[in-house]
PATI-347205 format. One record per residue (C-alpha): residue number from 1; y, z, x negated. Coordinates in nm, 3 decimals, always signed. Layout:
// PATI-347205
resi,north,up,east
NUM,Y,Z,X $
...
//
This chain:
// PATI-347205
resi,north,up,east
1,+0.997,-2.330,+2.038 $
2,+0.967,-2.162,+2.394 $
3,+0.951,-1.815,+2.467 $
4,+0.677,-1.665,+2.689 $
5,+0.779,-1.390,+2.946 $
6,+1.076,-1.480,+3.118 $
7,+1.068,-1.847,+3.063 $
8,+0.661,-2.000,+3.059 $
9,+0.568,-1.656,+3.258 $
10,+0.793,-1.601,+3.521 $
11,+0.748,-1.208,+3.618 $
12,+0.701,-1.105,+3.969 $
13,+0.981,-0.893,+4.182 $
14,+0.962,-0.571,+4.050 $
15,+0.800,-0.702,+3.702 $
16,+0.411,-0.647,+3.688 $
17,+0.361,-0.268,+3.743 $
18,+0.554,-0.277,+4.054 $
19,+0.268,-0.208,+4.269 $
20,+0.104,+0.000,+3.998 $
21,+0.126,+0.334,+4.100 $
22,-0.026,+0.229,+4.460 $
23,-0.309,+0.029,+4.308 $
24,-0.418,+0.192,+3.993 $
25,-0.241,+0.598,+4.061 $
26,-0.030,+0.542,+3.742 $
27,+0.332,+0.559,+3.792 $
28,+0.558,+0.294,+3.558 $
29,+0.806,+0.542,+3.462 $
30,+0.480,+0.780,+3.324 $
31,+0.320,+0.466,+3.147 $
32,+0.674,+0.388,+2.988 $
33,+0.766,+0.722,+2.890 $
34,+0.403,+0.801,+2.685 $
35,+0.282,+0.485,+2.602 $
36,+0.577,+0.192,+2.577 $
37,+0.815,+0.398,+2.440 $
38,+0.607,+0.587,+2.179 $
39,+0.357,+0.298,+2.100 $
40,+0.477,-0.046,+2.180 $
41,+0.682,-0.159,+1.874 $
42,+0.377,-0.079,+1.638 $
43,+0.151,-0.261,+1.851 $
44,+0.343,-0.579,+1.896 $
45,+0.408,-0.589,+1.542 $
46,+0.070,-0.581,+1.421 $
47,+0.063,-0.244,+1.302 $
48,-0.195,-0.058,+1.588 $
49,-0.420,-0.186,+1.855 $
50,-0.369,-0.172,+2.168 $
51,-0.674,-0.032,+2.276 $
52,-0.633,+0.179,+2.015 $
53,-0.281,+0.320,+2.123 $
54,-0.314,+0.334,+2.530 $
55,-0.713,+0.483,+2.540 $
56,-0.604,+0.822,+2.455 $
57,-0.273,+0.827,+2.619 $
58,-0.448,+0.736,+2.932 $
59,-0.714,+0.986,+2.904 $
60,-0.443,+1.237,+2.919 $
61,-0.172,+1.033,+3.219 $
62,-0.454,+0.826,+3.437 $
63,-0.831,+0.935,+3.297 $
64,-0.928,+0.799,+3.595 $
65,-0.805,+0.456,+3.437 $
66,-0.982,+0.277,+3.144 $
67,-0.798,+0.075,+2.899 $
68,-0.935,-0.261,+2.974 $
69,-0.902,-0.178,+3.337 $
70,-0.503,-0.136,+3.303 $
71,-0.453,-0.440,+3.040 $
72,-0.681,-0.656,+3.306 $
73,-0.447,-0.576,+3.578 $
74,-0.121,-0.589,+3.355 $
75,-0.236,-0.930,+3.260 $
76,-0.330,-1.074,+3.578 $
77,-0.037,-0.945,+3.736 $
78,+0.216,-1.119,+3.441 $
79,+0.058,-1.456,+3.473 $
80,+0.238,-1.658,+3.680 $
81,+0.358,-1.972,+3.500 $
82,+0.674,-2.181,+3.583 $
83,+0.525,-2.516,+3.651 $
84,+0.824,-2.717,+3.639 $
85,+0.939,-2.606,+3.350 $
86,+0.564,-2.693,+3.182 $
87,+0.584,-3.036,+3.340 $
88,+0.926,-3.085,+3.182 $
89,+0.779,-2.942,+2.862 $
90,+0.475,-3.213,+2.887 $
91,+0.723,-3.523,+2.894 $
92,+0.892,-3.400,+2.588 $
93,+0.564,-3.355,+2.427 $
94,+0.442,-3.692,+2.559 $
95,+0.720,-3.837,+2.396 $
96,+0.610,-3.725,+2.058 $
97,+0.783,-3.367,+1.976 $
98,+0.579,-3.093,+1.924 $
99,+0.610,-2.790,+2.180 $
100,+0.507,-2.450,+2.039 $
101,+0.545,-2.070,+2.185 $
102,+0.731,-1.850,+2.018 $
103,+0.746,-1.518,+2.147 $
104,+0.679,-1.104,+2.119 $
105,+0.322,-1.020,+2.157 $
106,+0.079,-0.827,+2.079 $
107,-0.289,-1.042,+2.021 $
108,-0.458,-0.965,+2.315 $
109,-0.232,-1.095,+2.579 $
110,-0.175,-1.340,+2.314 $
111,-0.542,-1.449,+2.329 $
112,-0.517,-1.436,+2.726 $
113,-0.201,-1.665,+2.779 $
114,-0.327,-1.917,+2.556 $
115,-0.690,-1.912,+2.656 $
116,-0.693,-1.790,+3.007 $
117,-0.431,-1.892,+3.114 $
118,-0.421,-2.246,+2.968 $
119,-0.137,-2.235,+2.733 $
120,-0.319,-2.395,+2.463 $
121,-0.342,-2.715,+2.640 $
122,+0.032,-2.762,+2.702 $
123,+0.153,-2.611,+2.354 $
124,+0.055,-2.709,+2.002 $
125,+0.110,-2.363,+1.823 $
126,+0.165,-1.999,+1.940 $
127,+0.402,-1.801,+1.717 $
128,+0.369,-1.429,+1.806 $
129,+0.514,-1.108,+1.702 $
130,+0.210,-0.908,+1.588 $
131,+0.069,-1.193,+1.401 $
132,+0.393,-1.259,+1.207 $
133,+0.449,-0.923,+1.150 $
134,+0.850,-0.936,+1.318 $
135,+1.004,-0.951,+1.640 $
136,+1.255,-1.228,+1.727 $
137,+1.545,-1.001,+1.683 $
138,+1.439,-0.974,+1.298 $
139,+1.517,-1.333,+1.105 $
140,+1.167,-1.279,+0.922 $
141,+1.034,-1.419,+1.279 $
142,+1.241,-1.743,+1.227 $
143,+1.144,-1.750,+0.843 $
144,+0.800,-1.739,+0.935 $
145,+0.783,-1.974,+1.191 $
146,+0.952,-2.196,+0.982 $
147,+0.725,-2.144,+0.671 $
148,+0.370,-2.189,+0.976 $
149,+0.541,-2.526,+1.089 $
150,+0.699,-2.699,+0.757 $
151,+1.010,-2.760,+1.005 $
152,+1.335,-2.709,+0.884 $
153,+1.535,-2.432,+1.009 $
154,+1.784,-2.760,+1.162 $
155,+1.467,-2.881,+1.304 $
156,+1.399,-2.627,+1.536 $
157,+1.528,-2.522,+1.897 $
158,+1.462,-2.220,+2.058 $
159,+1.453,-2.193,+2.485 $
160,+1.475,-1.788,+2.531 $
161,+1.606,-1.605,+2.822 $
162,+1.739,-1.322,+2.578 $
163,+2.088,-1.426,+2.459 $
164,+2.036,-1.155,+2.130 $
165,+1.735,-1.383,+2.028 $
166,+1.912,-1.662,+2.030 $
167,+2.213,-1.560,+1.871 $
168,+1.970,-1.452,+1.573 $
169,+1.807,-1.786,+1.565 $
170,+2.128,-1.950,+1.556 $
171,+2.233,-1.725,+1.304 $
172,+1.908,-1.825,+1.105 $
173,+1.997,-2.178,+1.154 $
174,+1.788,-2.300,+1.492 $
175,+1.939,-2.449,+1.789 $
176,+1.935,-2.246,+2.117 $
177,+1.925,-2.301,+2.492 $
178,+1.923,-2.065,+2.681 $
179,+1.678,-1.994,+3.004 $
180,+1.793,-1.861,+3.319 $
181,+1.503,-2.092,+3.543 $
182,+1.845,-2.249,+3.771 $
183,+1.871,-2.585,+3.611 $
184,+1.596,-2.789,+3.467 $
185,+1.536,-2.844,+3.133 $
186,+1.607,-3.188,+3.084 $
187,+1.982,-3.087,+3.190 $
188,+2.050,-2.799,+2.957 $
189,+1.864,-3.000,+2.708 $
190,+2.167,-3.312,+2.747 $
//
């Protein structure tokens, strides 16, 4: 299992709404403050759309800015993928192991990593927040995973660059390496 953002997508300096305010007149710390903070954790879990959430918050920050205008940039600007690590990924796979995602999302980027950006053809499941209903700091995530896949928890190994995920899917029984991008994978994997 392989996380998304910070491991698969690599962000860009400054994350993706670096160059926001300059390109689109929304300032980050405004977009965090009335939509992330409020909004986000009901939207990646499922519970509210995210269309449904940011349209009226922008009409009030940015009405200038249209929904799908802001999660077209946001996407496009959070896209770029860490080739080695997929070509790493791809031998493993080659050699017979399955290779899913497992990560925090909410379904429309969800749709656009695998689809768009190609994930589907280097992974053989996506696991995501909002369709299992948890986030990977809640052991339901693991559970559910585990119940999608028929793998034993002793079966699975997660590659996350957030040290409190893995410490819960260790505690839930899954191995865990731990991403930083310095070393390649086959080395951390032994």
């Amino acid at each position: 299992m392989v996380d998304v953002d910070g491991v698969v997508v690599v962000p860009p300096p400054g994350g993706w709404s670096a160059t926001m305010e300059a390109d689109l007149g929304l300032a980050p710390a405004t977009l965090q403050a009335r939509f992330f903070a409020p909004h986000w954790n009901d939207i990646v879990l499922g519970r509210a759309g995210l269309h449904e959430r940011l349209a009226p918050v922008l009409a009030e920050i940015a009405p200038h800015l249209s929904s799908a205008r802001l999660c077209a940039y946001w996407f496009e600007k959070d896209a770029r993928l860490d080739h080695r690590l997929l070509d790493d990924l791809a031998a493993i796979r080659a050699a017979g192991t399955q290779v899913h995602l497992a990560t925090v999302q909410e379904p429309l980027r969800a749709e656009h990593l695998w689809t768009t950006l190609g994930l589907r053809e280097h992974f053989d499941a996506m696991h995501y927040a909002a369709d299992l209903g948890a986030k990977k700091s809640d052991p339901a995530f693991y559970a559910a995973v585990e119940a999608r896949t028929g793998f034993a928890a002793s079966e699975l190994l997660l590659i996350d660059d957030t040290p409190a995920n893995l410490d819960v899917a260790r505690a839930c029984g899954w191995a865990g390496v731990h991403w930083t991008g310095a070393a390649p994978l086959p080395d951390l994997l032994g």
